[in-house]
DSSP file (Angstrom, degrees, kcal/mol; ACC not computed):
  #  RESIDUE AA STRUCTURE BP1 BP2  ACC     N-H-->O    O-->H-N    N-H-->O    O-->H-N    TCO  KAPPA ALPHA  PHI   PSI    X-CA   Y-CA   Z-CA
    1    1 A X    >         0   0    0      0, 0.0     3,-0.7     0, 0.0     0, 0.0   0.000 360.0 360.0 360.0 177.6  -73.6  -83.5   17.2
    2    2 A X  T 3   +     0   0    0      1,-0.2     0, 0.0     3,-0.0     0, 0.0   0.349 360.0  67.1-101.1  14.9  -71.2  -86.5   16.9
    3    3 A X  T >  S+     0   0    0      3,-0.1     3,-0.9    35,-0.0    -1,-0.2   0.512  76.8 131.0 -97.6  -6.5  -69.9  -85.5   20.5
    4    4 A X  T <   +     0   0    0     -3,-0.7    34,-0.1     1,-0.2    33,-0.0   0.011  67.5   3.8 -75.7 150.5  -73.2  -86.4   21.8
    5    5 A X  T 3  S+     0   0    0      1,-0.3     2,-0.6    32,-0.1    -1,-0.2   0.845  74.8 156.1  73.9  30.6  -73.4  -88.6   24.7
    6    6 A X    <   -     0   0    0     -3,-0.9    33,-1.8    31,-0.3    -1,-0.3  -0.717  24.4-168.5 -95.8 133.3  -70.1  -88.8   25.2
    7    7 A X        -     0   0    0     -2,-0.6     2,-0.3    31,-0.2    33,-0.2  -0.518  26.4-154.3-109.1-171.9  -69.6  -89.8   29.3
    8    8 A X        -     0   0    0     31,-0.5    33,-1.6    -2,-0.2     2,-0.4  -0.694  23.7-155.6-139.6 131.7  -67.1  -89.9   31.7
    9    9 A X  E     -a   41   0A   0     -2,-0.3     2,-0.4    31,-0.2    33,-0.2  -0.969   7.1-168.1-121.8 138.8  -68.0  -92.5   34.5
   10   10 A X  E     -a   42   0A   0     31,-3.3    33,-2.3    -2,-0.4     2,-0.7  -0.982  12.3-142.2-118.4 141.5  -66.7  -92.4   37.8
   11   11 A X  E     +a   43   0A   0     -2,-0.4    33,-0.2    31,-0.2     3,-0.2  -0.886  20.3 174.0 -82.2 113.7  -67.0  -95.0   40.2
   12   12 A X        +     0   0    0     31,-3.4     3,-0.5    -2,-0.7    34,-0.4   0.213  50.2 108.1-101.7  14.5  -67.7  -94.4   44.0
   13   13 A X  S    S+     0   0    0     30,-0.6    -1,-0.2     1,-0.2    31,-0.1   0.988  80.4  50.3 -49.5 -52.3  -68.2  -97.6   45.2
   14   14 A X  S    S+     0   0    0     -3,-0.2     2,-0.6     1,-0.1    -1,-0.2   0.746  77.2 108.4 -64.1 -20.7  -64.9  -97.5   46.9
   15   15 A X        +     0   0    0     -3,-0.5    31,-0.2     1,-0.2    -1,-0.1  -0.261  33.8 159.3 -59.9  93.5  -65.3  -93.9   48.9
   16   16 A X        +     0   0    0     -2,-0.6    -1,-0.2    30,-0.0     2,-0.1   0.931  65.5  42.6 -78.3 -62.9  -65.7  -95.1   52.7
   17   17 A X  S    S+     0   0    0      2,-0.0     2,-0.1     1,-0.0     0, 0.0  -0.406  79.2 151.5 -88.1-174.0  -64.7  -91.9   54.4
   18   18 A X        +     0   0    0     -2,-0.1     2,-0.2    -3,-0.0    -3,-0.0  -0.424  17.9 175.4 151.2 106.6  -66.2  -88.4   52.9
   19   19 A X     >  -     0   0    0      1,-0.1     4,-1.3    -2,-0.1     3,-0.3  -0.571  59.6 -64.7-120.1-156.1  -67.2  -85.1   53.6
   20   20 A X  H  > S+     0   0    0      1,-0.3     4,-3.5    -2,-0.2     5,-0.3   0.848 119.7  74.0 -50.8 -29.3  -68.3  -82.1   51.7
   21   21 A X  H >> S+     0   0    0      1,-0.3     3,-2.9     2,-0.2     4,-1.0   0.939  90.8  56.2 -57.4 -72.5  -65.0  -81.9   50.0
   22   22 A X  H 3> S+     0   0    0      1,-0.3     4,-4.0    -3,-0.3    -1,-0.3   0.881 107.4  46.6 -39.8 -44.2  -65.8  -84.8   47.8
   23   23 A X  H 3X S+     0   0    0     -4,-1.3     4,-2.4     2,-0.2    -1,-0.3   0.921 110.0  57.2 -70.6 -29.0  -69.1  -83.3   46.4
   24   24 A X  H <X S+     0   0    0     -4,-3.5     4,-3.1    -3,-2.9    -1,-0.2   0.897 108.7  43.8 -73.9 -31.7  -67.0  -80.2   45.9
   25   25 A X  H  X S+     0   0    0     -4,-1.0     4,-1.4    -5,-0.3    -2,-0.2   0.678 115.8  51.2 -38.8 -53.6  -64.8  -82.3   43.8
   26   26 A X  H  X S+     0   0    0     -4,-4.0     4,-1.6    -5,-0.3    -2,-0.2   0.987 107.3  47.9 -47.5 -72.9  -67.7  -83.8   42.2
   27   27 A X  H >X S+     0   0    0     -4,-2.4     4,-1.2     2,-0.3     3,-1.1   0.877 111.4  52.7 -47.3 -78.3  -69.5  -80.8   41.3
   28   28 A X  H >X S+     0   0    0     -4,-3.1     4,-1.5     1,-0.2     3,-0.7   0.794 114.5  40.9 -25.5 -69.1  -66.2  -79.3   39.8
   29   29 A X  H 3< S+     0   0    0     -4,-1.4    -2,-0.3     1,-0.3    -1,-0.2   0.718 113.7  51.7 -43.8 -46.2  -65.5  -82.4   37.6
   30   30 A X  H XX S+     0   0    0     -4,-1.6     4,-2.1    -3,-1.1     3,-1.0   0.878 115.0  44.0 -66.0 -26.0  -69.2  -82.7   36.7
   31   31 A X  H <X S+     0   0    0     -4,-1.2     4,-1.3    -3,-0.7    -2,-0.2   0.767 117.4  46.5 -77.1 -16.8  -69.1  -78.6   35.6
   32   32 A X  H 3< S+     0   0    0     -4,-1.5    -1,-0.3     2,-0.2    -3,-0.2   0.155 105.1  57.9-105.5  28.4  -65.8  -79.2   33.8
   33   33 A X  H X4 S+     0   0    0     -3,-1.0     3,-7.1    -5,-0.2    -2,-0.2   0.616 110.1  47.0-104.7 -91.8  -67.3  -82.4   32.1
   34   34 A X  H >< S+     0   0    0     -4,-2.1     3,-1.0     1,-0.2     4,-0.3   0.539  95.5  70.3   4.8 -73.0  -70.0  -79.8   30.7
   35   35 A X  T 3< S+     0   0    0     -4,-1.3    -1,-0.2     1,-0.2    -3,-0.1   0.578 109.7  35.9 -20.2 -49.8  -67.2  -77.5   29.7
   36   36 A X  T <  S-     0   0    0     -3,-7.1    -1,-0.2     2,-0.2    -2,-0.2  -0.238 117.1 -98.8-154.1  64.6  -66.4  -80.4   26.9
   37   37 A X  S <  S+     0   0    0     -3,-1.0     2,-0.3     1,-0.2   -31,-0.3   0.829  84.7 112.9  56.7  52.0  -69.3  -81.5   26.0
   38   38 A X        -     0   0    0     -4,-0.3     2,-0.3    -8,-0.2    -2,-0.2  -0.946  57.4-115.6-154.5 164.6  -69.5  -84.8   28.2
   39   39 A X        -     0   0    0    -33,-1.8     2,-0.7    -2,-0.3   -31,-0.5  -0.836  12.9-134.3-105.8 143.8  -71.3  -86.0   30.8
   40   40 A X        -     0   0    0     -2,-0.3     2,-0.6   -33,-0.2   -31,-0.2  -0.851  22.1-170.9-108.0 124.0  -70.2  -86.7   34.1
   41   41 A X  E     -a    9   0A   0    -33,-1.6   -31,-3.3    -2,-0.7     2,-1.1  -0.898   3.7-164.4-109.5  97.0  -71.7  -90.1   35.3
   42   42 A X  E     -a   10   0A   0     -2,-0.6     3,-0.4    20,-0.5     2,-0.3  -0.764  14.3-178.1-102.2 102.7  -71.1  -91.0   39.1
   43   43 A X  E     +a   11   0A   0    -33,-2.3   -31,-3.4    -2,-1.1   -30,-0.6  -0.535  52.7  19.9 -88.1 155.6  -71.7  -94.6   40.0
   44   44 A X        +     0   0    0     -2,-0.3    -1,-0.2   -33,-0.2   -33,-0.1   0.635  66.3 167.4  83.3   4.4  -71.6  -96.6   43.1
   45   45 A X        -     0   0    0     -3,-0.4     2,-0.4     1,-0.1    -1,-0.2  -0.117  36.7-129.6 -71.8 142.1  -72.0  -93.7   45.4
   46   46 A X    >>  -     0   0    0    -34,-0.4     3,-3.4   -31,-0.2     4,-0.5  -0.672  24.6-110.7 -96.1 174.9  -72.8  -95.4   48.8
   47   47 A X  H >> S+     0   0    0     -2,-0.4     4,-3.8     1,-0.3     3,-2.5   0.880 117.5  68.8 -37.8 -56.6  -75.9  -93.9   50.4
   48   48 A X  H 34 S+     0   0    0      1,-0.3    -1,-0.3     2,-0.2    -3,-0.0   0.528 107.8  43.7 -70.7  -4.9  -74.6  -92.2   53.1
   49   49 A X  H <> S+     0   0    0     -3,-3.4     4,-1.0     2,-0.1     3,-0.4   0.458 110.6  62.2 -94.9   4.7  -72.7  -89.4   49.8
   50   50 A X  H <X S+     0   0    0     -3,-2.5     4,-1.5    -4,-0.5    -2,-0.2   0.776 108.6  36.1 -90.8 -42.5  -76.0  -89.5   48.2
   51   51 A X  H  < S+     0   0    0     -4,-3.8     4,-0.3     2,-0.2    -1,-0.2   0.205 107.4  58.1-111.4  42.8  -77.5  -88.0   51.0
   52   52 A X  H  > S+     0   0    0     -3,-0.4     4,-2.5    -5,-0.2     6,-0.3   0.487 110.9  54.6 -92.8 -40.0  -74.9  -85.6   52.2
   53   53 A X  H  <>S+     0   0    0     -4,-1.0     5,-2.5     2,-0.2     6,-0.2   0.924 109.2  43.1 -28.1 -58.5  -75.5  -84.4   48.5
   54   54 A X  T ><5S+     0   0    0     -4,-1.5     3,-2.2     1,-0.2    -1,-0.2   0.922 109.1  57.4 -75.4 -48.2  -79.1  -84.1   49.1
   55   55 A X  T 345S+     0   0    0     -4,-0.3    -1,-0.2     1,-0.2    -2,-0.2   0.899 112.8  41.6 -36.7 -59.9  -78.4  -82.4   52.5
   56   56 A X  T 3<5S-     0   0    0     -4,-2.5    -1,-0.2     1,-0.1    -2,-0.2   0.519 116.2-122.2 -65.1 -13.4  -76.3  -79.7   50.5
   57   57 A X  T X 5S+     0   0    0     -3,-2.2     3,-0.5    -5,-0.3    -3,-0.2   0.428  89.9 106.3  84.9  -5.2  -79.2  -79.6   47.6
   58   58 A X  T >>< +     0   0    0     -5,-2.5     4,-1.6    -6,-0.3     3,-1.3   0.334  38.1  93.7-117.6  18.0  -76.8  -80.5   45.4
   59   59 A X  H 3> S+     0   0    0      1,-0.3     4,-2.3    -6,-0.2    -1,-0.2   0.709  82.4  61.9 -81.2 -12.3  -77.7  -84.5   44.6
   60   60 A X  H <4 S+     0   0    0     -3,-0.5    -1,-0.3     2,-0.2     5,-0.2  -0.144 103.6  53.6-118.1  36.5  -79.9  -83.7   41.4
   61   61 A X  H X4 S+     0   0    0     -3,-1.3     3,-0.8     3,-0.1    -2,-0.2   0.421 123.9  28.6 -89.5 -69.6  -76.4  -82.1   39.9
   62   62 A X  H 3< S+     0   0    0     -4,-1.6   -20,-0.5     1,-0.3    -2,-0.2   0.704 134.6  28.9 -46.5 -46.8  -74.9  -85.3   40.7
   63   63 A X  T 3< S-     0   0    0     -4,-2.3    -1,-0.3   -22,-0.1    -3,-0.1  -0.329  83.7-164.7-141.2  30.5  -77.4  -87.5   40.4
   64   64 A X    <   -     0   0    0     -3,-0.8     2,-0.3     1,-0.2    -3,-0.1   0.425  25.2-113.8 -62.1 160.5  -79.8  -86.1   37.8
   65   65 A X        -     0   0    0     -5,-0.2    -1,-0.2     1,-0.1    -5,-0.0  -0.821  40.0 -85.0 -98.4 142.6  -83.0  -87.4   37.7
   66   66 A X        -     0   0    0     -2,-0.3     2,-1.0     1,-0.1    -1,-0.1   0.476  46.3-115.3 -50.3 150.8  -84.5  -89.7   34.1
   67   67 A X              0   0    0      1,-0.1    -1,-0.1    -3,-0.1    -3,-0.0  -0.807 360.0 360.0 -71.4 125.8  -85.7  -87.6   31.8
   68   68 A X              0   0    0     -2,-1.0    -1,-0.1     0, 0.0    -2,-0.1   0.222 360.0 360.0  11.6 360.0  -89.6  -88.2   31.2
């Protein structure tokens, strides 16, 4: 369709402090990305939300992994 591939990018570089709340935040935004027809792109995430993600299961929402 001609919406496809359509992003959103978010940047996380800047995100120092962080708990669960943020991913929940994430997670919303990526489901309501979905919702209309876009993808939700988060970059810069520093490590230490990449693996509170993973802790939660939830980093290969976030983070998806390449396609084959």
């Amino acid at each position: 369709g001609a919406q496809a591939g359509r992003e959103l990018r978010v940047n996380a570089a800047e995100l120092q402090a962080f708990d669960s709340s943020v991913l929940s935040l994430l997670l919303s935004g990526s489901r309501l990305c979905t919702e209309h027809g876009l993808q939700l792109v988060v970059e810069g995430a520093p490590t230490k939300l990449r693996e509170l993600a993973k802790l939660y299961g939830v980093d290969e929402l976030l983070w998806p992994p390449l396609a084959a």
